[in-house]
Backbone bond lengths (Angstrom), bond angles and torsions (degrees), N, CA, C in turn:
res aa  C-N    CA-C-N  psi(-1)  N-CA   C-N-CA  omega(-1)  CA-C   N-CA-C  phi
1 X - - - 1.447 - - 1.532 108.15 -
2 X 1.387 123.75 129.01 1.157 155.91 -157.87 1.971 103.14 -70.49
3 X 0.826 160.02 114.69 1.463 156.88 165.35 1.516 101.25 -23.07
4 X 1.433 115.02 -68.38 1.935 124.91 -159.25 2.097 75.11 -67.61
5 X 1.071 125.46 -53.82 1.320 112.08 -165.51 1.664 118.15 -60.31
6 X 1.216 105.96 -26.68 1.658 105.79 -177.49 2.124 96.21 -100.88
7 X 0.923 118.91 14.99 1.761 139.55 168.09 1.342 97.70 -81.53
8 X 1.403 98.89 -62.26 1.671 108.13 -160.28 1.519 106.07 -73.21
9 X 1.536 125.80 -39.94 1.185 118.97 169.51 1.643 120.41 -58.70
10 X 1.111 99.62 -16.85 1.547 87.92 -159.54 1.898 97.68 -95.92
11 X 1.225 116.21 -30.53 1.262 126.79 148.22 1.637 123.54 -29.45
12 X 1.669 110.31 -67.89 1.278 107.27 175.97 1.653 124.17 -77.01
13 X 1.408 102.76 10.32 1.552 126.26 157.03 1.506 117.53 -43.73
14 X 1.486 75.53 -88.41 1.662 112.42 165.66 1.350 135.27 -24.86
15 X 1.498 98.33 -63.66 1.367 112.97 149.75 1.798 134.81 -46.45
16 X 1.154 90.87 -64.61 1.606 106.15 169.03 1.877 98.33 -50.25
17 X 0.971 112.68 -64.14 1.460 102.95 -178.96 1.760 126.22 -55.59
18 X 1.521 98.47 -37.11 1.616 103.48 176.22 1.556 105.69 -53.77
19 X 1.826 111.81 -46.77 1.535 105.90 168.45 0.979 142.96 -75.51
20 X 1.017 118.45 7.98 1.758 124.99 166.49 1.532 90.64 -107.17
21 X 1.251 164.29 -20.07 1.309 160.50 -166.99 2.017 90.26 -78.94
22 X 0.904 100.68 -53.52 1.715 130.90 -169.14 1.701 92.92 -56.08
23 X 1.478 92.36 -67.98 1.629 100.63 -178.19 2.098 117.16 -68.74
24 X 0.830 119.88 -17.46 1.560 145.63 162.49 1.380 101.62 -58.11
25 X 1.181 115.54 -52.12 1.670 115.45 -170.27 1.795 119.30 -81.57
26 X 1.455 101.94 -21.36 1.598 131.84 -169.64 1.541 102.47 -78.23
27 X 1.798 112.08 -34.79 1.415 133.16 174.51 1.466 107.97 -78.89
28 X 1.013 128.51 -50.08 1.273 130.52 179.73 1.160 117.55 -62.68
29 X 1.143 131.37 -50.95 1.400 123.89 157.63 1.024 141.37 -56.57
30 X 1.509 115.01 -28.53 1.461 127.64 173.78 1.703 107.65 -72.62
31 X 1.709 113.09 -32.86 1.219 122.98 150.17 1.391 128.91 -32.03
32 X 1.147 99.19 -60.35 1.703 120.05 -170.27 1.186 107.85 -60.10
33 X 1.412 109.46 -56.84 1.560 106.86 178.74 1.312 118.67 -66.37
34 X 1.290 126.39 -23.07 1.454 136.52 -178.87 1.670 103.69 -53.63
35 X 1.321 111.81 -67.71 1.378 127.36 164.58 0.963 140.06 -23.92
36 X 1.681 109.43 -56.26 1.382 137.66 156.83 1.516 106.93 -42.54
37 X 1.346 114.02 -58.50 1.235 130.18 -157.38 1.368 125.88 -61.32
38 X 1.907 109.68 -33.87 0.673 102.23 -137.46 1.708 77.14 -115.09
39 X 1.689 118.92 -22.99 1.231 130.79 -171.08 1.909 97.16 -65.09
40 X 1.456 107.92 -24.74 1.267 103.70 -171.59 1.436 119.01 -96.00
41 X 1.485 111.49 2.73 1.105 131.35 -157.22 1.552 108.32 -88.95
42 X 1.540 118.32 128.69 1.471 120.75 178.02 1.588 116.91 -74.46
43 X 0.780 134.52 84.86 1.582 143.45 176.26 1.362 109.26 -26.64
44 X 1.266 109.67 -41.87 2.201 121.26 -173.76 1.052 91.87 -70.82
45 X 1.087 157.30 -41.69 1.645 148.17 -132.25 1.732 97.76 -128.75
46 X 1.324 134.64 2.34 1.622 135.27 165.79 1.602 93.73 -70.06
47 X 1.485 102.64 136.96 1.610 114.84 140.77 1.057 127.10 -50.85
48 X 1.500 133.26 130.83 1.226 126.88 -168.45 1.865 110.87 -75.82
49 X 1.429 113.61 3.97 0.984 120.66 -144.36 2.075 75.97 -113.67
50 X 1.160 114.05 6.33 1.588 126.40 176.68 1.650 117.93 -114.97
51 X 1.479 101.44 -6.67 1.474 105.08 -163.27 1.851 97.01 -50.09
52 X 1.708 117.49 -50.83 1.011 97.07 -140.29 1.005 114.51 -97.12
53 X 1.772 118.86 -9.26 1.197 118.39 141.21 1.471 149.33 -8.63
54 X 1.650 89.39 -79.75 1.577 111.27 169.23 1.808 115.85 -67.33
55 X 1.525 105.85 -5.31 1.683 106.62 -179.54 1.744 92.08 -88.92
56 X 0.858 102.67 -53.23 1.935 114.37 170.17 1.672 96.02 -29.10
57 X 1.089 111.24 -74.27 1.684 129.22 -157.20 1.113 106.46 -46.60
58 X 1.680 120.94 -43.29 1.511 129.53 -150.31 1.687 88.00 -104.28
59 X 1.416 118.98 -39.36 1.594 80.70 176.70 1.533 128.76 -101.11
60 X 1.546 107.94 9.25 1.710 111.04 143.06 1.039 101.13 -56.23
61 X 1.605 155.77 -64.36 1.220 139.16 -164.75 1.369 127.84 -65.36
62 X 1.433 111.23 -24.19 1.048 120.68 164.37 1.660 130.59 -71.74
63 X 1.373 123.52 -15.47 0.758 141.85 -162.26 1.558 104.52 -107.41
64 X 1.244 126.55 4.02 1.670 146.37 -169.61 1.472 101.17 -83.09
65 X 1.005 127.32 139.19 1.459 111.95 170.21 1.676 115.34 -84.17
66 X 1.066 126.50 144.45 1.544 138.87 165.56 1.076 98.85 11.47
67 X 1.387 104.43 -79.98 1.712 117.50 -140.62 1.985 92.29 -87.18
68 X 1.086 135.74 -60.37 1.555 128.52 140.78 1.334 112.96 20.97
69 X 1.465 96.86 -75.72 1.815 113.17 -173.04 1.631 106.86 -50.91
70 X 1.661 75.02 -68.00 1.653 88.77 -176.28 1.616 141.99 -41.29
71 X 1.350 97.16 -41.90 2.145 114.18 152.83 1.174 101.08 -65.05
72 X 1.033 154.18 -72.14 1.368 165.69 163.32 1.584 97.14 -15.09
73 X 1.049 132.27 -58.15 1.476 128.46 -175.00 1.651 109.58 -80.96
74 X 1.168 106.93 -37.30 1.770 117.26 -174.13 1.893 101.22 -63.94
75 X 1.363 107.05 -30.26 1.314 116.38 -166.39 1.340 115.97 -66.24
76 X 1.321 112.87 -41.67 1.786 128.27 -161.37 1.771 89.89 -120.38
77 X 1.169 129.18 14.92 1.686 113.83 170.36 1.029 123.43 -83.47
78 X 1.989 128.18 -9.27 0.866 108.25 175.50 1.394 109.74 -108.15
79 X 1.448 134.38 1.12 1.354 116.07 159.28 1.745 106.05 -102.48
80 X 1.302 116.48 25.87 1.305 118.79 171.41 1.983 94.43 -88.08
81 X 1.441 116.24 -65.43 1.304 122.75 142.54 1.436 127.75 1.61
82 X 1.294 116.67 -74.54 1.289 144.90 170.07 1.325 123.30 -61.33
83 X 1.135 115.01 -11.76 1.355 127.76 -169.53 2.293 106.72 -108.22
84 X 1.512 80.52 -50.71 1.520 105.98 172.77 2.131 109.44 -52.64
85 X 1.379 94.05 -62.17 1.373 93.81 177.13 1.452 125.47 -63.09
86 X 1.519 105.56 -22.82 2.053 108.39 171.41 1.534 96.52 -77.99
87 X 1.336 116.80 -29.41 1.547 108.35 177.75 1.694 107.81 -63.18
88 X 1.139 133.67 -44.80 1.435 156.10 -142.13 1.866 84.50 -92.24
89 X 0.827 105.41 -62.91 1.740 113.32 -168.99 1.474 124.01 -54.74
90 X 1.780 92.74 -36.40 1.295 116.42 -175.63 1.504 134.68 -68.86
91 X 1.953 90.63 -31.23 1.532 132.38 -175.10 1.579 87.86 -81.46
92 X 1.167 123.11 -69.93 1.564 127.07 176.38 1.897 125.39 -28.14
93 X 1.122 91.69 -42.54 1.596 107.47 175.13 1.207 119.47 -70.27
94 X 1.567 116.35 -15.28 1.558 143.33 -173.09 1.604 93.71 -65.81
């Protein structure tokens, strides 16, 4: 194996890894909010025509490991945060 050839492999390593690092983070958030979503979510007021959906949803989440969850939640808290207080501010102005 060639030097520029074991360069180039180790390059499209790299790469390949930067995109799943990229794509890792795209999950986690979509995670996060899931969580958020669903922890905040009123159960009485779902369509029943959602039950099994949202039973789907909660035990993919459940099925996350700890620490999974936990980046996943650390990730989206501060415009979960941020989001909460324009809600809070907004109601106030009422």
């Amino acid at each position: 194996m060639t030097s520029d050839h074991h360069a180039q492999e180790i390059q499209m390593l790299r790469s390949e890894i930067e995109m799943l690092m990229n794509e890792r983070q795209c999950l986690l958030r979509a995670t996060g909010a899931a969580a958020v979503f669903v922890a905040d979510l009123d159960s009485e007021s779902l369509p029943e025509s959602t039950y099994a959906v949202a039973d789907i949803l909660a035990h993919a989440l459940n099925q996350l490991s700890e620490d999974s969850l936990r980046d996943a939640l650390e990730l989206v808290r501060p415009t979960v945060e941020a989001a909460r207080n324009e809600a809070k501010k907004q109601k106030q102005e009422r």
